[in-house]
C-alpha positions in Angstrom: 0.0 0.0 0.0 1.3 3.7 -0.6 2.2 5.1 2.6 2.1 8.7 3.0 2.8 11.6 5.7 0.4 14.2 6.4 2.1 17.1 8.0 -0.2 19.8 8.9 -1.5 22.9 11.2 -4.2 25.3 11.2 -2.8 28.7 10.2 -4.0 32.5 9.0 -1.3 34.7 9.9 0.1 34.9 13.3 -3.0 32.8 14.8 -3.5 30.3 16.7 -6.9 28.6 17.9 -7.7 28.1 21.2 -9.6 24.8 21.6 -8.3 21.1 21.4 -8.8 20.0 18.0 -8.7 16.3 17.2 -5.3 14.7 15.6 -5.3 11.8 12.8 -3.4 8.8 14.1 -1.7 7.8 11.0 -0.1 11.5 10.6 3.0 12.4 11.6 4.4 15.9 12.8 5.8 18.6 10.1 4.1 21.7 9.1 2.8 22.8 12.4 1.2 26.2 13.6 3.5 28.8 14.8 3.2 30.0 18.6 2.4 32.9 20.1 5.0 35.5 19.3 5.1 39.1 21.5 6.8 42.1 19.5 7.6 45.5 21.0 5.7 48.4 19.2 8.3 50.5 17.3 5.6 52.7 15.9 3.4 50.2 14.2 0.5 51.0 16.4 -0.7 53.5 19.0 1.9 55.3 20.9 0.5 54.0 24.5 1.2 50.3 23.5 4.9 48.9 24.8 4.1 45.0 23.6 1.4 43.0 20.9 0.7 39.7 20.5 -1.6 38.4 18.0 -4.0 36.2 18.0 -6.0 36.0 14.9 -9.0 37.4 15.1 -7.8 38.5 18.7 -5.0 41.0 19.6 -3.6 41.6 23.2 -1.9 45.2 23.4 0.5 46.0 26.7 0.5 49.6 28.2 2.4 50.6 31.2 -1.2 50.3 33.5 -3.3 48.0 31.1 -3.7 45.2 28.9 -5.7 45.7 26.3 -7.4 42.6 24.6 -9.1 43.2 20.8 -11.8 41.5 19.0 -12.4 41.8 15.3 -15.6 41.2 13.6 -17.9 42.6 10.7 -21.6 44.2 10.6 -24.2 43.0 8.5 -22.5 45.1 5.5 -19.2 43.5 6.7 -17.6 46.6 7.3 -14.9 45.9 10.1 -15.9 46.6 13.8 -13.7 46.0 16.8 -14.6 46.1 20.8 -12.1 45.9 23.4 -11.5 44.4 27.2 -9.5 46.8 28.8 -7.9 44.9 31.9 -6.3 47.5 34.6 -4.8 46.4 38.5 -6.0 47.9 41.3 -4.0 50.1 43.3 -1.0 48.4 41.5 2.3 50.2 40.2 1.7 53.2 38.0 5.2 52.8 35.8 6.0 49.0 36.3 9.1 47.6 34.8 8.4 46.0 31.3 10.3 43.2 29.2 10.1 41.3 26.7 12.0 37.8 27.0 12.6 34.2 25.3 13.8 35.7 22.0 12.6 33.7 19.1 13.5 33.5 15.8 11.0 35.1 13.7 10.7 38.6 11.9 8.0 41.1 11.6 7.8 43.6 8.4 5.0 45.9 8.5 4.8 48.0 5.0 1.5 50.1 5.4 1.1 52.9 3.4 3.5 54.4 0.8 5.4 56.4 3.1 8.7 54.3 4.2 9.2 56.6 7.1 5.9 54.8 8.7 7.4 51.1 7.5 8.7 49.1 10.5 11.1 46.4 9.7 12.8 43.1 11.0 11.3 43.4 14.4 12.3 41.0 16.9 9.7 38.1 18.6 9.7 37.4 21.8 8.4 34.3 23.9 6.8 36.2 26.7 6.4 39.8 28.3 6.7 40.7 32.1 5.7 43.4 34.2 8.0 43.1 36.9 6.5 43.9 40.3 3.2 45.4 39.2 2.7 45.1 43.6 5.1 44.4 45.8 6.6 41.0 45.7 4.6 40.0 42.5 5.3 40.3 38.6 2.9 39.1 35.8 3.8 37.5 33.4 1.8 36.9 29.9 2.6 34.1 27.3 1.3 31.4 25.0 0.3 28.0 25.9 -1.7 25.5 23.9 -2.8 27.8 21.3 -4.3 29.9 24.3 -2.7 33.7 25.9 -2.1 32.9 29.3 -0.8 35.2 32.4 0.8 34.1 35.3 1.0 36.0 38.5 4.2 35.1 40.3 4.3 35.9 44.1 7.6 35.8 46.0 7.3 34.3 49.5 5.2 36.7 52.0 2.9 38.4 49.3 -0.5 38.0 49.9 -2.7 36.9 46.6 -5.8 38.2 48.1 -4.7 41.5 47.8 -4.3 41.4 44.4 -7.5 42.6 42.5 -8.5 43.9 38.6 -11.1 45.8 37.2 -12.4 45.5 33.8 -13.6 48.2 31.1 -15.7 47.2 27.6 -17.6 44.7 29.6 -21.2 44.4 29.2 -21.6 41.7 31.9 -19.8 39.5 34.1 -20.7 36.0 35.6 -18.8 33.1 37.2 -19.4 29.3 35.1 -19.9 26.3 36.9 -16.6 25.6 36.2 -14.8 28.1 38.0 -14.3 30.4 34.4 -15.3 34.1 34.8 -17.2 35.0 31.7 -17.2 38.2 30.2 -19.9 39.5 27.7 -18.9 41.9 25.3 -20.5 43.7 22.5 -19.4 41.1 19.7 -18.0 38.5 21.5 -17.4 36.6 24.9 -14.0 36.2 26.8 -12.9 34.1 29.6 -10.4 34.1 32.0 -10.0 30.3 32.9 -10.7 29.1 36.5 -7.0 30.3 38.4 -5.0 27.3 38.7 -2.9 27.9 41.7 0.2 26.2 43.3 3.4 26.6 44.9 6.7 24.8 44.1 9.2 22.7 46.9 12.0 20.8 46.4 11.2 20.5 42.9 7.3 19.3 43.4 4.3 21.9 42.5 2.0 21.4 44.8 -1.7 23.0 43.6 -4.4 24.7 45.6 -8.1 25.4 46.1 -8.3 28.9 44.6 -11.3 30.8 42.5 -12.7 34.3 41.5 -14.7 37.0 43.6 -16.5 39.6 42.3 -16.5 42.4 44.1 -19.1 45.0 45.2 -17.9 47.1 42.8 -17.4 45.1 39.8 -13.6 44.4 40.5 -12.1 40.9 40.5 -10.1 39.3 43.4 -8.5 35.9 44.1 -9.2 33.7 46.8 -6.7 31.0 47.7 -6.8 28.5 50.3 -3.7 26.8 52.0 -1.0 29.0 51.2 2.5 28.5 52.7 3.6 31.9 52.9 7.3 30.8 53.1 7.0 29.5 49.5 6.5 31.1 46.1 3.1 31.4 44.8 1.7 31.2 41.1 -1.5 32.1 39.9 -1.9 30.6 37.0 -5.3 31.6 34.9 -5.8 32.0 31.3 -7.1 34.4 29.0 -8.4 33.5 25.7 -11.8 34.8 23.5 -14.6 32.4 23.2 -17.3 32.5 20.0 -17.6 35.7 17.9 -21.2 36.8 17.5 -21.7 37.1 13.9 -18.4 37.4 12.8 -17.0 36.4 9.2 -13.7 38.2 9.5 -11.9 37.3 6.5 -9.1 35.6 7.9 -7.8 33.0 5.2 -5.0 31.2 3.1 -5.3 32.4 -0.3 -2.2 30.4 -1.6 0.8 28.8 -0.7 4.5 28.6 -2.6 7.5 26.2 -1.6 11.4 27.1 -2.6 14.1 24.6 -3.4 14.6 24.5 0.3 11.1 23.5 1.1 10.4 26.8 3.1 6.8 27.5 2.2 5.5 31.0 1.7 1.5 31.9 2.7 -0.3 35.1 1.5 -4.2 35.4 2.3 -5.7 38.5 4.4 -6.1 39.5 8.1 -7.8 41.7 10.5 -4.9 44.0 12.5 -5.8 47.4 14.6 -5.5 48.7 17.9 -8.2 49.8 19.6 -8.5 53.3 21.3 -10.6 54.9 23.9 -11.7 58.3 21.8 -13.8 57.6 18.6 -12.2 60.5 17.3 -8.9 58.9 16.7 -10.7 55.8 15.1 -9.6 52.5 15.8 -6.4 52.4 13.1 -8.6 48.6 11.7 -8.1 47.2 8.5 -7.6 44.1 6.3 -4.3 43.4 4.9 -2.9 41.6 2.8 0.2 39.2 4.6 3.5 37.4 3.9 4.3 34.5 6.3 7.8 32.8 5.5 8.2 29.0 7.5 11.2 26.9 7.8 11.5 23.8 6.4 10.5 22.2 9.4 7.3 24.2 9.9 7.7 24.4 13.3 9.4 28.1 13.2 8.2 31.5 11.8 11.3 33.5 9.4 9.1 36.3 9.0 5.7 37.4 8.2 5.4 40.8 7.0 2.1 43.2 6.4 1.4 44.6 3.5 -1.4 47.3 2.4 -3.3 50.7 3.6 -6.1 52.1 5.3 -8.7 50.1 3.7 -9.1 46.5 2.4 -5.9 44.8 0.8 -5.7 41.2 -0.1 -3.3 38.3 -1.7 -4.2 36.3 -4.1 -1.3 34.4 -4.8 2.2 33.7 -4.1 5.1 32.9 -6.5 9.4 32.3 -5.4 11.8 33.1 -7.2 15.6 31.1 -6.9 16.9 33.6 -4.5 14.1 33.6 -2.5 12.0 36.9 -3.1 8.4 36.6 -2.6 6.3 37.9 -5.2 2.3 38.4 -4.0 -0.6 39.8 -5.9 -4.0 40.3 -5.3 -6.3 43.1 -5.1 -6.8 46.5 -2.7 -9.3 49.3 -2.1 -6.4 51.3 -0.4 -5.3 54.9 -1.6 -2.6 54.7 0.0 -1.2 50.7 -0.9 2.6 51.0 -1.0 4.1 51.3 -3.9 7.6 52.1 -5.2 9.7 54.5 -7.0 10.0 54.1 -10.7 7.6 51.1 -10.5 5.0 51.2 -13.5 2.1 53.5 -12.9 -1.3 52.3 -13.9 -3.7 55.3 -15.6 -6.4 54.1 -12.7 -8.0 56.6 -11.0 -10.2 54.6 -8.3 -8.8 53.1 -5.4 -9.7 49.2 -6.3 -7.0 48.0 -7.9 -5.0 45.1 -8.7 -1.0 44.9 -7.2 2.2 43.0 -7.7 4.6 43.4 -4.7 7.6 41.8 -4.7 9.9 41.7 -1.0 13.4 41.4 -0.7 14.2 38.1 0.9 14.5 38.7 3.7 10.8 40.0 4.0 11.4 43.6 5.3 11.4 46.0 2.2 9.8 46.5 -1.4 12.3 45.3 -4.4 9.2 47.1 -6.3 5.6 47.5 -5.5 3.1 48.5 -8.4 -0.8 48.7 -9.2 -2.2 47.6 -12.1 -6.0 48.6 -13.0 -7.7 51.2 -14.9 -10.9 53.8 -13.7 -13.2 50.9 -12.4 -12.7 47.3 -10.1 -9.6 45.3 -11.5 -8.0 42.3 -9.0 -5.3 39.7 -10.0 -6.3 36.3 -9.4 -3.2 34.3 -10.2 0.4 34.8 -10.9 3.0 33.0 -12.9 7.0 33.9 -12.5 9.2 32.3 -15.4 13.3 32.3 -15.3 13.7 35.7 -16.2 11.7 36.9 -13.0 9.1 37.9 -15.0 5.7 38.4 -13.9 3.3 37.3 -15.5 -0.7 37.9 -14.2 -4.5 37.1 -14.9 -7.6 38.6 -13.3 -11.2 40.1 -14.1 -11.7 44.2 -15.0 -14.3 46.1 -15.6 -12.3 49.1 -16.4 -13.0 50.4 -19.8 -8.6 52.1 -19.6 -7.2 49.1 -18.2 -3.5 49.6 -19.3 -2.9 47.9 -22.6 0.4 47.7 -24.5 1.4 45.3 -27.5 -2.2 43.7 -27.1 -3.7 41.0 -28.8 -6.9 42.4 -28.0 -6.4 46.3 -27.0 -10.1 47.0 -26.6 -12.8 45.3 -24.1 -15.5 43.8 -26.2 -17.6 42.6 -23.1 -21.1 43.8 -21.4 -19.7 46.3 -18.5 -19.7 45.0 -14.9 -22.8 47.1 -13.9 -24.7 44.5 -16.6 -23.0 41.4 -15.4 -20.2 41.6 -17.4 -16.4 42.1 -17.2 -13.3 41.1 -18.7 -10.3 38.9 -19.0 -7.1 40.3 -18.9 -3.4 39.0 -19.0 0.1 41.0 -18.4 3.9 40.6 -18.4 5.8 42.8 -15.6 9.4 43.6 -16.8 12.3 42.4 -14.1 12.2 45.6 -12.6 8.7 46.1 -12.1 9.1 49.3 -14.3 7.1 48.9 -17.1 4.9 45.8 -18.8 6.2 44.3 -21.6 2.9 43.1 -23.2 -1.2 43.9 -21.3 -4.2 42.4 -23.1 -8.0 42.2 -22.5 -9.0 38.7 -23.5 -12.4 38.3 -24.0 -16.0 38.3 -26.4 -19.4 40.1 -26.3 -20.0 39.3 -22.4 -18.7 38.0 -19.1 -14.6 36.5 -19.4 -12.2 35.7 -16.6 -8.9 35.0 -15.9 -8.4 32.4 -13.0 -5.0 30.4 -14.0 -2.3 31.3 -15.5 1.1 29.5 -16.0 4.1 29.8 -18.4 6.9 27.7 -19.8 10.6 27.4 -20.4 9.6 29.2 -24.1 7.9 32.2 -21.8 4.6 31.5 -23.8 1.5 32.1 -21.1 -1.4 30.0 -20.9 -4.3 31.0 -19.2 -7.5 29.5 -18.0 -10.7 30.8 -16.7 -14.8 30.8 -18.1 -16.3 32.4 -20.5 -20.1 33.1 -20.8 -19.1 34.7 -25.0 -19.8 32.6 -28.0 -16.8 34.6 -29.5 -14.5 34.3 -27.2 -11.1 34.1 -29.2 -10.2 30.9 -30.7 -8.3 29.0 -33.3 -8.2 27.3 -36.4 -7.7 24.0 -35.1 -8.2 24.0 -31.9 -9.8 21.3 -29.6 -13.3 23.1 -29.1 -13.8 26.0 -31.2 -18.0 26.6 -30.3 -19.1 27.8 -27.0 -21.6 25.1 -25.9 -23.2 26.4 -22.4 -26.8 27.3 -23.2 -28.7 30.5 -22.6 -31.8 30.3 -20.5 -34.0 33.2 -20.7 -34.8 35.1 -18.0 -35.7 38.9 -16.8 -34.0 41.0 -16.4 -31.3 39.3 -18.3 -31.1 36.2 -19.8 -28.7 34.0 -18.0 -25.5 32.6 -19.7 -24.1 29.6 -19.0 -20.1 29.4 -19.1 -17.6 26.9 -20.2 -14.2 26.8 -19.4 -11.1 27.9 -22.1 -7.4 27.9 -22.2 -5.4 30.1 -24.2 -1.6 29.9 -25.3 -0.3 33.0 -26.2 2.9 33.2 -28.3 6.2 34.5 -26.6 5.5 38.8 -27.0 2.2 38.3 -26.1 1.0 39.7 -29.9 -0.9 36.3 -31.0 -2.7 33.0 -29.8 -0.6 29.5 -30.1 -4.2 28.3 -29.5 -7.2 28.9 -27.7 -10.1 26.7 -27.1 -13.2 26.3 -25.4 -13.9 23.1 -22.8 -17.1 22.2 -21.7 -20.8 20.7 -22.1 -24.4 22.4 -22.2 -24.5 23.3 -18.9 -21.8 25.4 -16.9 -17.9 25.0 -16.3 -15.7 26.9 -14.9 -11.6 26.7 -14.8 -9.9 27.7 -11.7 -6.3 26.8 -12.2 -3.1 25.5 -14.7 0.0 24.3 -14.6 1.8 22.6 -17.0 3.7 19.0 -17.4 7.4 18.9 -18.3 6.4 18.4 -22.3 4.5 21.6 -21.9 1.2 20.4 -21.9 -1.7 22.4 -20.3 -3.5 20.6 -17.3 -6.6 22.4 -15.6 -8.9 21.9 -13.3 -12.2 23.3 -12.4 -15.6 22.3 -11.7 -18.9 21.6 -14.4 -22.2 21.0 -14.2 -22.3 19.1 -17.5 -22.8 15.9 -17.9 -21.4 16.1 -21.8 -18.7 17.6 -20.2 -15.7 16.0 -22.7 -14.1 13.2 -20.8 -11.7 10.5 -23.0 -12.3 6.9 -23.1 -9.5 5.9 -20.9 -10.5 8.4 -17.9 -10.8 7.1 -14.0 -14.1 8.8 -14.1 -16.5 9.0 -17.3 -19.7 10.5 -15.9 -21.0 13.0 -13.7 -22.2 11.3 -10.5 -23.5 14.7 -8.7 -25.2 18.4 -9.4 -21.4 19.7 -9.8 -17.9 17.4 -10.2 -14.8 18.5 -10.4 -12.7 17.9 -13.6 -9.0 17.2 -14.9 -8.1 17.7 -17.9 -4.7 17.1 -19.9 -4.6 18.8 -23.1 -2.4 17.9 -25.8 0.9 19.8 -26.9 -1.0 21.1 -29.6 -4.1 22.5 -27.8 -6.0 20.5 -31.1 -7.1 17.4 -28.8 -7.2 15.5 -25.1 -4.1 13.5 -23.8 -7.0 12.9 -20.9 -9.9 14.7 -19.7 -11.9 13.1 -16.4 -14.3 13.8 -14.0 -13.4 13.9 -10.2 -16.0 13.8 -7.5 -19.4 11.8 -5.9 -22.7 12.5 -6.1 -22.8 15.7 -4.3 -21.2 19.1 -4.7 -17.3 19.3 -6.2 -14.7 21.6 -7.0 -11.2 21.6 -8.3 -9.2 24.8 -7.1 -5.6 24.2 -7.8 -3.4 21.9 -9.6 0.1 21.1 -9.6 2.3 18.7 -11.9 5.2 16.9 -10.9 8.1 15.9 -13.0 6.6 12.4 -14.3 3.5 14.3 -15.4 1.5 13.4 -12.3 -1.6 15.9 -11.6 -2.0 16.9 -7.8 -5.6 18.2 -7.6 -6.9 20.1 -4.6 -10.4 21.5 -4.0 -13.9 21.1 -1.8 -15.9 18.5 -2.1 -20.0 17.7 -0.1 -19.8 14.0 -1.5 -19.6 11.5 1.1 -18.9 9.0 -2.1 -15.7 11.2 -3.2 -13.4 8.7 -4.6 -10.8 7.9 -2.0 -7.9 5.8 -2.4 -4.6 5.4 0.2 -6.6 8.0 2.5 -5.3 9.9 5.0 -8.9 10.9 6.2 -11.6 7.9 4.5 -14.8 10.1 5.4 -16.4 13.4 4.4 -15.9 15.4 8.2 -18.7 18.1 7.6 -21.0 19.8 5.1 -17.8 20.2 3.1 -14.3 19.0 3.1 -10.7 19.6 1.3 -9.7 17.2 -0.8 -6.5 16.3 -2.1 -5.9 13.9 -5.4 -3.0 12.6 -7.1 -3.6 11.3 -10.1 -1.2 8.8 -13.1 -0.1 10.5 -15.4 -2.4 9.2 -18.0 -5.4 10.4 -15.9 -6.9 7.2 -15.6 -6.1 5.7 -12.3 -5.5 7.1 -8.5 -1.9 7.4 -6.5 -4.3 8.5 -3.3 -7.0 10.7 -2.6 -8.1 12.1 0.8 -10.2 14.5 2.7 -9.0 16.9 4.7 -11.8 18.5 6.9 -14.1 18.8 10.1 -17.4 19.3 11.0 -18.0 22.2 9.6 -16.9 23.5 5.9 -13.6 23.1 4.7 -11.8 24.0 1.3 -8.6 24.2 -0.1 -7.4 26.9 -2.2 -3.5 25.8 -3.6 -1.3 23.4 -4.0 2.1 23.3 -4.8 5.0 20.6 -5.2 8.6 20.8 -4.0 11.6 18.8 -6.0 10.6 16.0 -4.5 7.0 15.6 -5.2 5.7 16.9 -1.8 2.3 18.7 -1.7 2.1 21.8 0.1 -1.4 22.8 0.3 -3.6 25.9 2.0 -7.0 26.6 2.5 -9.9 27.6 4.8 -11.1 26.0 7.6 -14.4 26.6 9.3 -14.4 23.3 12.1 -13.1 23.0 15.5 -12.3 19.9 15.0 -9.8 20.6 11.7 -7.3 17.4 11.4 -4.0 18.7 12.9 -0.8 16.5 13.6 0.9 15.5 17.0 3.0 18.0 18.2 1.4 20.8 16.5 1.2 24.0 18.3 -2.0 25.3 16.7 -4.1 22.6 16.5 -7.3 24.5 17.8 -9.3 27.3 16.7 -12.8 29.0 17.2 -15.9 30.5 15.1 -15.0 32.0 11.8 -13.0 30.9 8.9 -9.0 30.0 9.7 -6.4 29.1 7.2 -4.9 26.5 7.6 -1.8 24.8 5.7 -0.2 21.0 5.4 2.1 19.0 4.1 1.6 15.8 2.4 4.7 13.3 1.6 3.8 10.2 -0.3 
């Protein structure tokens, strides 16, 4: 039987969850979540904060007489909101001492804005902070533990706990759980402070006592401890985490993953970061952001993990590495003020949504270059494709009318406009420097076209995948599928178009098609992603609704078996025929997201799947978890049999977004996770997580 190794962690960038999660016993440890990491503010949020530590959709900010703990969420018209627990000491030490300490190994990079003189760079991690004696005799000390932020008050010998007492701001009520926890209500949210777990150390032995919260008359809480031995040490020992967000869909995710030559993977995706102050008036410095997160090989350390974007809503999209390790992310941003870079190319866009291509030194902390790329209306890059010459190359959806064009196949947009339904493909080259594009095209027909995949070969011809709803969508003589098939269904306002699939090979200056073709049946099919096999052959994947969907007569699957499957398909060299085409999925809901192909033309599918009859084979995880799972297939080369095929998912829904191979054949893969109860590995730090969607990333070695 085909053994494999699943290494794998919940992640979205610096998070981690906060509730056991379940383990798979036939995985073994690799790609884990990263800790807790504290960082001193150097000016990258209000000047009041000394410390910050985040948590996901949590952030805990340290000032000289609070701690200050965040959480993020969205309002019906998901517009960000953000409430804060303000926790102060009573009568305690105005101006205590405060540290940071257990240096780790990680970076932070925060590039915000366009001005570098509000950049803040290579900032050091810590393990822990600690207010040294906050009262007499007694220093507090915060850290993570098991996914959770936890403080410990440590007492030297004499001090009396019962003495010690906080008050709480931002609180709309306050009870004790039959458990011990104290509860704390908040405006879109709950937090607990775990029952106080209490002992004191001799000769090596901790010995724990009977201790619990009291709520005072006036709202403050105190300790009470039985037993103590006032000649010892005493720890109090409780923990602070968040419980479940109240209607909260902050967009916390894994968008794509890359791997280098090292097998150091790279994650981009987008994350909710701001400090919260007391006056309105100064606002609450929240946004989304697009991130970087570097890991070692191991997966069990952070390199560095840098913020990218500006005062509104930044995201990536995707990931590429080049040989000496720069990132390169795009995606898309509604930010004025995104940071961009001297000399860069300048886009004739006037509004602020926009698509970008950033790429970061290696080490994380500054701009090689940083461009947009959109016209006067919404533009976002989908998917990114860097060949030898560090050339970018991109694919999205516009609906500007002056996205920039230069030696286009296709200089004007022939589509319905966005406001209709509409919108366009669009495919560019980015020089080495980022200075200027060597080639920008629309690619599309008379109404909806976009660009979802994009990869390019050894020759620097790109081919590109997405749907189109336009029966003349660009094709050529010879080409595998030449007629739109996807049938119109009448309808009011506007009739409603069906889509099918295409791929498109331009030629090397970008000037003319190699081929382009059509791929689909009657109904709807849609491409989400391309790579290409060593012979330069185009494989994609995607999902359709058609049950003539084309399929060849040696494929592992030959019919549809639900509403919607997944499909492979191999094209030949030519683009004029199949070397396979299949099906992939059960008779529920399927989707392919992301391909990769190793060296001996194997195709590595990931996607989502609601079948509890997706084909399974060598599993790491035999049974759908939830409403919908991640899957992960690995196909012959031939498309007509199975290596394995897996779930990956909870109770809840699950998806995967990318995959991506290293040298030798290992699958890195990222998605979204919405279960508690997500499959982590032993040993994993993160293995727990709350409401809302988390990223999460693994490792797969067959």
């Amino acid at each position: 039987m085909l053994r494999k190794t699943l290494l794998l962690a919940t992640l979205i960038f610096l998070q981690v969850s906060l509730y056991p999660q379940q383990f798979l016993n036939n995985a073994a440890a690799g790609l884990n979540g990263l800790p807790i990491s504290f960082e001193e503010n150097h000016g990258q949020v209000d000047s009041n904060v000394r410390y910050l530590a985040h948590a996901g959709k949590s952030a805990i900010y340290f000032t000289p007489n609070e701690a200050v703990l965040a959480l993020y969420s969205r309002d019906s018209q998901k517009k960000p909101l953000v409430s804060a627990l303000r926790m102060q000491w009573i009568g305690a030490n105005a101006q205590p001492e405060m540290v940071a300490e257990h240096p780790l190994p990680g970076r932070i990079n925060y590039l915000i804005g366009r001005d570098p003189a509000n950049w803040h760079t290579d900032l050091p991690t810590f393990g822990q902070v600690r207010y040294r004696n906050l009262f007499p005799g007694v220093d507090a000390v915060f850290f993570g533990k098991d996914g959770e932020i936890e403080y410990d008050l440590v007492l030297r010998p004499g001090s009396d706990p019962e003495k010690i007492s906080f008050g709480l701001e931002g609180v709309q009520s306050m009870r004790l759980a039959s458990n011990g926890d104290l509860v704390l209500r908040l405006a879109n949210g709950e937090v607990r402070h775990r029952r106080p777990m209490v002992y004191q150390e001799n000769d090596g032995a901790r010995h724990w006592l009977s201790a619990h919260y009291v709520i005072h008359n006036n709202k403050t809480i105190g300790y009470e401890v039985a037993g103590v031995n006032r000649k010892l040490p005493l720890v109090i020992d409780p923990t602070l985490s968040y419980s479940t967000y109240i209607g909260s869909d902050t967009p916390d995710s894994v968008s794509s993953v890359a791997v280098d030559q090292f097998g150091q993977a790279y994650i981009t995706g987008s994350t909710v970061f701001g400090f919260p102050t007391k006056n309105p008036a100064q606002g609450n410095q929240l946004g989304t952001d697009a991130f970087v997160t570097k890991l070692s090989s191991s997966g069990r350390s952070l390199i560095y993990s840098t913020i990218l974007g500006g005062s509104a809503s930044d995201t990536g999209n995707t990931i590429a590495i080049d040989r000496f390790g720069s990132a390169y992310v795009a995606g898309e941003t509604s930010s004025t003020d995104f940071p961009t870079t001297p000399g860069a190319f300048q886009s004739p866009g006037s509004d602020a949504d926009n698509g970008f291509v950033t790429k970061l030194s290696p080490s994380g902390s500054s701009f090689v270059y940083s461009l947009l790329l959109g016209g006067g209306d919404s533009d976002t890059i989908l998917s990114m494709a860097l060949d030898t010459e560090h050339r970018v190359y991109v694919t999205g959806a516009t609906c500007s009318l002056n996205f920039p064009v230069k030696n286009a196949f296709q200089p004007v947009a022939s589509g319905q406009n966005c406001a209709d339904g509409g919108g366009d493909a669009f495919v560019a080259r980015i020089n080495t420097a980022g200075t200027d594009l060597d080639y920008s095209t629309y690619l599309d027909g008379s109404f909806e076209s976009i660009g979802r995949g994009i990869a390019v070969d050894s020759a620097f011809h790109a081919y590109v995948t997405g749907s189109t709803e336009s029966p003349d969508f660009p094709t050529t003589p010879g080409a595998f599928q030449r007629t739109l098939t996807a049938k119109v269904i009448p309808s009011f306002p506007h009739d409603i178009h069906g889509s099918n699939a295409y791929v498109t090979k331009f030629s090397e200056d970008g000037l003319s098609l190699v081929y382009s073709t059509f791929l689909g049946g009657t109904v709807s099919d849609d491409a989400a992603a391309i790579a290409l096999d060593s012979s330069g052959r185009a494989c994609v994947t995607g999902s359709t609704q058609s049950k003539d969907f084309p399929v060849t007569s040696g494929a592992f699957q030959k019919s549809l078996r639900g509403d919607t499957n997944a499909f492979v398909t191999k094209l030949q060299i030519s683009g004029s025929g199949l070397f396979y085409s299949t099906f992939l999925g059960g008779s529920g809901t399927d989707g392919g997201s992301s391909i990769a192909v190793d060296s001996f033309g194997r195709a590595y599918v990931a996607g989502g799947t609601s079948s509890t009859d997706f084909p399974v084979l060598n599993p790491i995880q035999a049974h759908l978890g939830g409403p919908q799972d991640a899957f992960v297939t690995k196909l012959s080369a031939t498309g007509n049999a199975l290596f394995y095929s897996t779930y990956l998912g909870g109770a809840a829904a699950d998806s995967a977004n990318s995959i991506r191979l290293d040298s030798n054949g290992i699958a890195y893969v990222g998605g979204i996770t919405n279960s508690t109860n997500f499959p982590t590995t032993p040993g994993a730090f993160s293995r727990t997580k709350k409401q809302g969607s988390d990223g999460w990333v693994a490792k797969i070695a067959p």
